[in-house]
C-alpha positions in Angstrom: -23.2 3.0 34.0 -19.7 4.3 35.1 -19.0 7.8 36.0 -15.9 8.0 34.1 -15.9 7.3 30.8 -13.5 7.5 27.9 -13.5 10.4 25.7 -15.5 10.4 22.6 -14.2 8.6 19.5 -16.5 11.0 17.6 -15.3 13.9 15.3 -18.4 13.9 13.0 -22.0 13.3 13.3 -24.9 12.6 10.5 -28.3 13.7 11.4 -30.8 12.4 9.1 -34.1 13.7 9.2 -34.2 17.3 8.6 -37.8 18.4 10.7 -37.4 20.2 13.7 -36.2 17.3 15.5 -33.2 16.6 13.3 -32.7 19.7 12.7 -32.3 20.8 16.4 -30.1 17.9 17.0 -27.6 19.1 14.1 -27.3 22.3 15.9 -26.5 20.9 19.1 -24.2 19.0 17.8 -22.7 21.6 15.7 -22.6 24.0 19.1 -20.9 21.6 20.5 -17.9 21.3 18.2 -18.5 18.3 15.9 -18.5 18.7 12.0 -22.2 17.5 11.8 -24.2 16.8 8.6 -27.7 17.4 8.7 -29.2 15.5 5.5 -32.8 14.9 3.9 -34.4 13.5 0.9 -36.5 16.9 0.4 -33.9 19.5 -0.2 -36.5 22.5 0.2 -36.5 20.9 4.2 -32.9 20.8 4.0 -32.9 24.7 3.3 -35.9 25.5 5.5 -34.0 23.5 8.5 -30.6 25.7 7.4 -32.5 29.1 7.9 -33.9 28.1 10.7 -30.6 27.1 12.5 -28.7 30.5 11.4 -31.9 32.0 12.8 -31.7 30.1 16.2 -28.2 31.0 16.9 -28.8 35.1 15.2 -31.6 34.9 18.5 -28.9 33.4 20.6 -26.0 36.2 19.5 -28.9 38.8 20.1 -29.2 37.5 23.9 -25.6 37.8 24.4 -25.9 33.8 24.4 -23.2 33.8 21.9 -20.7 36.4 20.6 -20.8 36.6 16.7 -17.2 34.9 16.0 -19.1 31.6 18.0 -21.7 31.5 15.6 -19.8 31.3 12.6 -17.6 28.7 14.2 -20.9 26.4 14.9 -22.3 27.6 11.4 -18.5 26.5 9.4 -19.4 23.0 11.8 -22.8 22.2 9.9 -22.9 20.6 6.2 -26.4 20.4 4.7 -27.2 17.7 1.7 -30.2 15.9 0.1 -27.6 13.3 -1.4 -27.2 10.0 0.7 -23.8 9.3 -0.5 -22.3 12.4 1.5 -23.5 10.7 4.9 -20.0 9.5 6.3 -19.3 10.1 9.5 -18.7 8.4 13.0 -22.6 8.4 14.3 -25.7 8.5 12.2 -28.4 9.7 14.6 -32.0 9.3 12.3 -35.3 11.5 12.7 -37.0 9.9 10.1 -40.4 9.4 10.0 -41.9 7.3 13.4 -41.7 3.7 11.2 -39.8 1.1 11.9 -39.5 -0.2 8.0 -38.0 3.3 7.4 -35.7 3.4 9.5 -33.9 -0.4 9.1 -34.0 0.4 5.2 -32.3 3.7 5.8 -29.5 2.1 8.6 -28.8 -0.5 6.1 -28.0 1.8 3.3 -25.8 3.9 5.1 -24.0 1.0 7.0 -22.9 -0.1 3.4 -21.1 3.3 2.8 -19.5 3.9 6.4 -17.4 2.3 8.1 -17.5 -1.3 10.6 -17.6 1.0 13.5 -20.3 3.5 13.0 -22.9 3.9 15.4 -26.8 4.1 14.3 -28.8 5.9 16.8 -32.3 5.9 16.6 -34.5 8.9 17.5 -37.7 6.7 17.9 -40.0 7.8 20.9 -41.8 4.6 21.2 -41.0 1.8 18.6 -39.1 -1.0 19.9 -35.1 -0.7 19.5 -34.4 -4.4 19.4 -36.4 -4.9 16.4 -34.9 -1.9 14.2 -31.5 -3.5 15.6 -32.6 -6.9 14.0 -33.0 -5.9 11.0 -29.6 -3.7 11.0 -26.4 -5.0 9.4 -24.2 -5.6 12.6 -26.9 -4.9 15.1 -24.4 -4.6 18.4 -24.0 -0.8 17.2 -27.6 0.2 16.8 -28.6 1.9 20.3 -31.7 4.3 20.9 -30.7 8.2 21.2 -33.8 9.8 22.4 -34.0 13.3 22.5 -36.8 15.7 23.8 -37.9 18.7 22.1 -37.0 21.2 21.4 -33.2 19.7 21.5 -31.4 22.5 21.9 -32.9 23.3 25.4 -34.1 20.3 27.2 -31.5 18.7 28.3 -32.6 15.2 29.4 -31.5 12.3 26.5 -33.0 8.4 27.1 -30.0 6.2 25.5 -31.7 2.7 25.1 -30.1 -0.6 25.0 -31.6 -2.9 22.6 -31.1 -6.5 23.5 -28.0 -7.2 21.4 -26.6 -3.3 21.6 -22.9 -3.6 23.0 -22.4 -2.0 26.0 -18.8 0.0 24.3 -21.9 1.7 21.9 -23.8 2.7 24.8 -21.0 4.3 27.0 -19.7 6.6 23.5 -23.2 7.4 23.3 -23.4 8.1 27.1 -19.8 10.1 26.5 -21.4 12.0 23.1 -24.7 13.3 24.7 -22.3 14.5 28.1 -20.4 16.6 25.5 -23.4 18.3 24.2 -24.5 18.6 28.3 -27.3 16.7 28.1 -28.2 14.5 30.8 -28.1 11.1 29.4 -30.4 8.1 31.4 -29.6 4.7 30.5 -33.1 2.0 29.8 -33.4 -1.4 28.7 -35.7 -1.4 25.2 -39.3 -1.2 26.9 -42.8 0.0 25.4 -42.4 3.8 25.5 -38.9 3.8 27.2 -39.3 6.1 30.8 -40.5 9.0 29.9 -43.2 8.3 27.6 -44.9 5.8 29.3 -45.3 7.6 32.3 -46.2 10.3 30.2 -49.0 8.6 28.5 -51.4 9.3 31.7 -50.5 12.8 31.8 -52.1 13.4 28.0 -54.5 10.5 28.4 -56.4 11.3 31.9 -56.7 15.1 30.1 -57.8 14.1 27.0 -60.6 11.9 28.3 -61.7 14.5 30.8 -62.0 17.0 28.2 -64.0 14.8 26.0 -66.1 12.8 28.6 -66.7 15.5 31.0 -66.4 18.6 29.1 -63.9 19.6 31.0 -62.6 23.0 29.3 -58.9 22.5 28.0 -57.9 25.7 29.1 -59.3 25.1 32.7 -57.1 21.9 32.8 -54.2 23.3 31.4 -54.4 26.5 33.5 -54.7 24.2 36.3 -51.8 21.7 35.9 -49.2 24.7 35.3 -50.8 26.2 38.5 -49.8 23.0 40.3 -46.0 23.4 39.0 -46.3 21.4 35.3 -44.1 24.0 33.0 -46.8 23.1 30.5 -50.5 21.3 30.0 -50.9 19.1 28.4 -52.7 20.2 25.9 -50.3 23.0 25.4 -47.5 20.3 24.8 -49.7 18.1 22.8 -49.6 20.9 20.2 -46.2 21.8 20.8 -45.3 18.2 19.9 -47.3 17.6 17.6 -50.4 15.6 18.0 -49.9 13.4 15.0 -46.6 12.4 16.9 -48.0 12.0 20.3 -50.7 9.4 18.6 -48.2 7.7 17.4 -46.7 7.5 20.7 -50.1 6.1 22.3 -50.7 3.9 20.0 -47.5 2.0 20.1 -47.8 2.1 23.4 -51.0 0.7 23.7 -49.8 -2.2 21.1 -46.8 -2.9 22.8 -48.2 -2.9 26.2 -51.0 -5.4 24.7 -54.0 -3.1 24.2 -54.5 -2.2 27.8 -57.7 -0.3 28.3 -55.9 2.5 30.4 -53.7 3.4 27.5 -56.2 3.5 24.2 -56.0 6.1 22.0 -58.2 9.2 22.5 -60.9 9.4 20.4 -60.9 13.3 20.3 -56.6 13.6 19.1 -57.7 10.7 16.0 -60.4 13.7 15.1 -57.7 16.1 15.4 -55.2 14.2 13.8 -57.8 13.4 10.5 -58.7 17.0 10.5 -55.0 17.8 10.0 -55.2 20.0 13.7 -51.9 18.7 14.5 -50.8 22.0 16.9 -48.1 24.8 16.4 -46.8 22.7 13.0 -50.2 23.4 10.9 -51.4 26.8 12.8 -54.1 24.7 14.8 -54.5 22.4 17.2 -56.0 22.5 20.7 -55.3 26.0 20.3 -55.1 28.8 17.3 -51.8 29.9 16.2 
């Protein structure tokens, strides 16, 4: 990727996807000065997403992060809907649910409403890029936008090229996530992208030596923040939600062929089935 790269050709954004993924991508995108629209289907998620936003940036005014006249600026940025016909803009980014059949359907829809050069970003964390692209109405602007949560802090973003994404797409996309200083990394469409397939070890090795050598979790935990990790990973398991992070795995461990090294753990399916899915449902690893 080049170093300099034109300006953006963006002036508005649609997030769609409403959870705390979309919803903390609408407000950096809003904090960053584009007239963003953060849309679902379930409009009480739409209004829980809109509290928690004016909540964020209340917290942010309170730590002298923002002064008040900021936060009504970003706030006067952000349109909330649960109508798919108010969707127009110059990027969709989607934080749909983690299928790929949702996702194409929901790309085509809004391709036929916007215009030829719209971009369709994908917030997938592990399906494959080329193959949501392939199903898309002019697949050379669908591109993966992966962002890490919670959004509005970290700042790294993976932008994936799918095999047919033109490289014009990925360089507005590289020029978008600069403006909302992130650090964007460029990847060719791979199982897992980079940083969750070398994360899959990190959650793997502790989830089987919790449940094969009754290792406690705090003990490992403890131990890997000790060592300089910001967080265990059990501790991030339930901050990302452990339903998610299966997910993860286990397209992982399709895509990469069912290697051995990289099954799912036996103890997060329990967890997952039991509806322990971390900070989200009050328990996970740990009480909340």
């Amino acid at each position: 990727m080049t170093n300099d790269l034109p300006s953006t050709l963006f002036h508005s954004i649609c997030v769609c996807g409403a959870g705390t993924m979309g919803s903390g991508i609408a407000q950096v995108a809003a904090q960053s000065g584009f007239a963003t629209i953060l849309f679902d289907l379930d409009a009480n998620v739409v209004h829980k997403a809109a509290l928690n936003i004016a909540k964020n940036l209340d917290a942010l005014v309170a730590k002298q992060k923002l002064r008040e006249e900021q936060k009504q600026e970003i706030l006067s940025n952000l349109r909330y809907t649960s109508n798919l016909q108010d969707c127009i803009s110059d990027m969709v980014i989607e934080a749909i649910v983690e299928k790929e059949a949702p996702k194409i359907a929901l790309f085509n829809r809004l391709a036929e409403i916007n215009h030829s050069e719209t971009i369709f970003a994908t917030n997938t964390s592990s399906l494959s890029v080329s193959k949501i692209a392939a199903g898309v109405m002019n697949p050379h602007r669908v591109a993966g936008m992966h962002f890490f949560n919670p959004a509005p802090l970290m700042k790294l973003v993976e932008v994936v090229k799918a095999e047919v994404t033109s490289y014009d797409v990925i360089e507005s996309i590289f020029t978008f996530a600069r403006k909302m200083n992130k650090v964007p990394v460029f990847c060719h469409d791979s199982p897992g992208f980079i940083v969750n397939r070398v994360a899959r070890h990190y959650y793997l090795e502790a989830l089987r030596l919790a449940d094969e050598k009754n290792i406690p979790i705090e003990c490992i935990d403890d131990l890997m923040e000790a060592s300089g990790f910001r967080m265990g990973p059990f501790r991030l398991m339930d901050l990302i939600g452990n339903d998610i992070n299966l997910a993860v795995t286990q397209s992982v461990y399709e895509a990469m062929n069912l290697e051995p090294r990289l099954a799912p753990s036996p103890m997060q399916e329990m967890k997952v089935e039991a509806g322990e899915l971390g900070r989200k449902s009050g328990k996970g690893y740990y009480e909340y």
